[in-house]
C-alpha positions as CSV (number, residue, x, y, z in Angstrom):
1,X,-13.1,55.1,-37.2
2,X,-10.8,52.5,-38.9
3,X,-7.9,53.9,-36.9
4,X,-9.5,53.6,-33.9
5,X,-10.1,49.8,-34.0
6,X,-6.7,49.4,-35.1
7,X,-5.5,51.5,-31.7
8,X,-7.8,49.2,-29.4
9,X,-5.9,46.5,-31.3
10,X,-2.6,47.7,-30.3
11,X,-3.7,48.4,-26.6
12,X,-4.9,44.8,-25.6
13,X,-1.8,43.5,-28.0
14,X,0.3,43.6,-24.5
15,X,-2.7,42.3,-22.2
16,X,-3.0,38.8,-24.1
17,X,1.1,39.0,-24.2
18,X,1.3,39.3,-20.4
19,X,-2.0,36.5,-19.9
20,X,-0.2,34.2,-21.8
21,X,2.6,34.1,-20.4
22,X,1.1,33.8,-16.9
23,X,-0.6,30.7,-18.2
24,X,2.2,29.3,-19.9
25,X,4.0,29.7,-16.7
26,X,1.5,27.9,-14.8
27,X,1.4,25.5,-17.3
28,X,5.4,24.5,-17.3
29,X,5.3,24.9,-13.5
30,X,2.1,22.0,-13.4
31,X,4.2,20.2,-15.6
32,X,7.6,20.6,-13.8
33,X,5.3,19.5,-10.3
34,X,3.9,16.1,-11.7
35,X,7.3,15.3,-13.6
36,X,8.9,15.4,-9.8
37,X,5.7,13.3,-8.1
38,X,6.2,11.0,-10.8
39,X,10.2,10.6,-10.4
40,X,10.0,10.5,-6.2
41,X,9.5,6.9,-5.5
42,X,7.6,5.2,-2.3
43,X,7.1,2.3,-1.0
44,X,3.6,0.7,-0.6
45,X,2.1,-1.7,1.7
46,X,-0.6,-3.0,-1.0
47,X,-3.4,-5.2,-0.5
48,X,-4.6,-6.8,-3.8
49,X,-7.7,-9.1,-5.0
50,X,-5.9,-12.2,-7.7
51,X,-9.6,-14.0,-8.2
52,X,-10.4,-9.5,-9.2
53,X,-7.4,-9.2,-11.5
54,X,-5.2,-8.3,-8.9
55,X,-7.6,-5.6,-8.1
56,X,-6.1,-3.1,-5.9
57,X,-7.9,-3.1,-2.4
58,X,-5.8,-0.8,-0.1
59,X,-2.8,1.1,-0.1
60,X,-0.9,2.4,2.6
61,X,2.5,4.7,2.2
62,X,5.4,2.7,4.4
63,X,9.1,3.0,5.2
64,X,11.4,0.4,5.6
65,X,11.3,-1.0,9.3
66,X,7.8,-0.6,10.0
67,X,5.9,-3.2,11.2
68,X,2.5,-5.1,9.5
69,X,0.1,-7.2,11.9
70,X,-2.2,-9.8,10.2
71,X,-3.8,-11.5,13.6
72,X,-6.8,-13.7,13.0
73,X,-8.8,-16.6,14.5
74,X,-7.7,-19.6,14.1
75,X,-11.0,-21.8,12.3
76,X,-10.1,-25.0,14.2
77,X,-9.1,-24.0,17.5
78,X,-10.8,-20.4,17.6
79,X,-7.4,-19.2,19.5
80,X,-5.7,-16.1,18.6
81,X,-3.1,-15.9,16.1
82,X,-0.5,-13.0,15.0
83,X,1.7,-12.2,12.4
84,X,4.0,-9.8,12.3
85,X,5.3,-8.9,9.4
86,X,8.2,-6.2,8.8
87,X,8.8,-3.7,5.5
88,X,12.3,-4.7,4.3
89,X,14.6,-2.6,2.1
90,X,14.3,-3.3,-1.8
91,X,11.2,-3.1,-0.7
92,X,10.1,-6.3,0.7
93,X,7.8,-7.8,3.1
94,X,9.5,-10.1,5.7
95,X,8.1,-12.4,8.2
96,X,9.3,-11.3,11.7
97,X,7.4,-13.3,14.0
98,X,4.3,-15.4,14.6
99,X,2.4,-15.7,17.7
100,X,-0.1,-18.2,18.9
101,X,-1.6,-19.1,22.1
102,X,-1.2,-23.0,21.4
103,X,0.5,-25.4,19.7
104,X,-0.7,-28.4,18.1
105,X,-1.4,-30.3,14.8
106,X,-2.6,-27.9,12.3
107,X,-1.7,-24.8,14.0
108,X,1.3,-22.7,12.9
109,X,4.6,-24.2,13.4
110,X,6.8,-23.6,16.4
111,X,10.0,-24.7,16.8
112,X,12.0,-25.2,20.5
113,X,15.2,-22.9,19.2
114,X,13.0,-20.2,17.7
115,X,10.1,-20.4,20.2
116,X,9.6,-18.5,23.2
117,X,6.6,-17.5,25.9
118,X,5.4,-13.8,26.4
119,X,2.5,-14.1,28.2
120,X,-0.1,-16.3,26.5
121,X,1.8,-15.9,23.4
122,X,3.6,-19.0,21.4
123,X,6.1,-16.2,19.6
124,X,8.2,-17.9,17.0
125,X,11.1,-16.2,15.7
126,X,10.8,-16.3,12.3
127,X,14.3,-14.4,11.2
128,X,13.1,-12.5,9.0
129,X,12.3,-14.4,6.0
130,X,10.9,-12.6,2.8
131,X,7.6,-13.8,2.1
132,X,6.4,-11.3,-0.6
133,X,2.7,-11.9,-2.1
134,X,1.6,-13.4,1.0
135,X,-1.8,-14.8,0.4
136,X,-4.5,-14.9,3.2
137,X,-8.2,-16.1,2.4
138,X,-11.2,-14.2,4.0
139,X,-13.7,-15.9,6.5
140,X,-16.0,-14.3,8.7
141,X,-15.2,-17.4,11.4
142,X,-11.5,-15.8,11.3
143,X,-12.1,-12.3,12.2
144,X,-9.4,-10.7,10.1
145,X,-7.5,-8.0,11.5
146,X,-4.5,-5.9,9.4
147,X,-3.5,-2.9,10.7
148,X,0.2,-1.3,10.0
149,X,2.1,1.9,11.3
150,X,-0.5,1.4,14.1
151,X,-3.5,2.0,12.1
152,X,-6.3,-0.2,11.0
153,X,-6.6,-1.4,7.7
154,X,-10.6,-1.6,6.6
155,X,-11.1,-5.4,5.0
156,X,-15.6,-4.7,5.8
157,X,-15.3,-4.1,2.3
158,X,-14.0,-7.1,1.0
159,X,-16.3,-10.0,0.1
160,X,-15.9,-13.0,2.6
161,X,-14.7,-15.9,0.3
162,X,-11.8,-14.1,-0.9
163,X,-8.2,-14.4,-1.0
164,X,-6.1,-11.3,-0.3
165,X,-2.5,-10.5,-1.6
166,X,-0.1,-8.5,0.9
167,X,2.4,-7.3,-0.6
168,X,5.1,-4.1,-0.4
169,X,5.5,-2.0,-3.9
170,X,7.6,0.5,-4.8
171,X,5.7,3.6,-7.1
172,X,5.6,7.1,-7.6
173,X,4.7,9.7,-5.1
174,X,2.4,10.6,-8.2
175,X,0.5,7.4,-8.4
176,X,0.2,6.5,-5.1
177,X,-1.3,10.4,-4.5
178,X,-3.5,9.8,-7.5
179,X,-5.0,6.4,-5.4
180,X,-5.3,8.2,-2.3
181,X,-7.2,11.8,-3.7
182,X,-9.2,9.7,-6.2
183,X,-9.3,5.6,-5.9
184,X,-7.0,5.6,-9.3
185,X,-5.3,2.0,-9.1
186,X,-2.2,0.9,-10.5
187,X,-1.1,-2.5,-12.0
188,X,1.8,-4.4,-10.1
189,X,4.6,-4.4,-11.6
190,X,5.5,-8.0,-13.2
191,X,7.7,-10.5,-11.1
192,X,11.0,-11.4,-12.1
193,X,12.3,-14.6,-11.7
């Protein structure tokens, strides 16, 4: 009897061999996938809450080129206004153009050489200047919009009162996966000066 345990020992030796290997494969392959997510890096169109500790709000994969709209109403003169922002390289976010439908104290600045008419549209050139961590406070009078890459951005879920931090950040494929499968933030990266 003893030498037949000892033969059943010996049979299923090979089986546990061959099943851990195939799980130790799996394993290193699991591995070898998240070590490549985590050294592919994108760039980020982030919206983030500084009065939440820079909670993050919404984050939407962009490539350089693409453009940003932020159009609101104006609280004064309840006119239309647009901003159109552009994903520079680095990454950055640059302003490309604003576009009102008047002109006046208190309203965005226009200026004659930069300034021209489409339409009802004020549209002033604004060359492209880098305006990362633009901050935009949230008031029902406004009616936010954001959209970018042509979609809408969903800001119902941000409490009216509040400011808002556009930015553009650069992460891994990993993280930014990990935020869109399961809501799992990450912290901004600190700004040098």
């Amino acid at each position: 009897m003893a030498s037949d345990a000892g033969n059943k020992a010996i049979i299923f030796a090979p089986v546990n061999t061959r099943i851990a290997k195939k799980v130790l494969g799996l394993i290193g392959a699991v591995i070898a996938l998240l070590l490549v997510l985590y050294l592919i890096p994108v760039d980020i169109f982030t919206l983030r809450l500084p009065r939440q500790a820079s909670s993050l709000s919404a984050a939407v994969r962009v490539k350089s080129g693409q453009v940003i709209r932020l159009s609101y109403r104006h609280s004064v003169e309840l006119m239309r206004v647009e901003g159109r922002f552009q994903i520079g390289p680095g990454p950055s976010l640059l302003l490309k153009e604003t576009r009102t439908t008047s002109v006046g104290t208190g309203l965005p600045n226009t200026y004659p050489d930069r300034t021209r008419r489409e339409g009802d549209w004020f549209v002033v050139d604004e060359k492209l200047r880098e305006v990362g961590g633009f901050r935009f406070f949230l008031s029902p009078i406004n009616q936010t919009r954001l959209a970018t890459a042509g979609k809408p951005i969903d800001l119902s879920a941000i409490r009216a009162g509040s400011i808002i931090i556009m930015n553009v950040e650069r992460v891994s494929l990993l993280r930014w996966l990990l935020w869109r499968i399961g809501s799992v933030p990450w912290f901004p990266e600190p700004q040098t000066q």
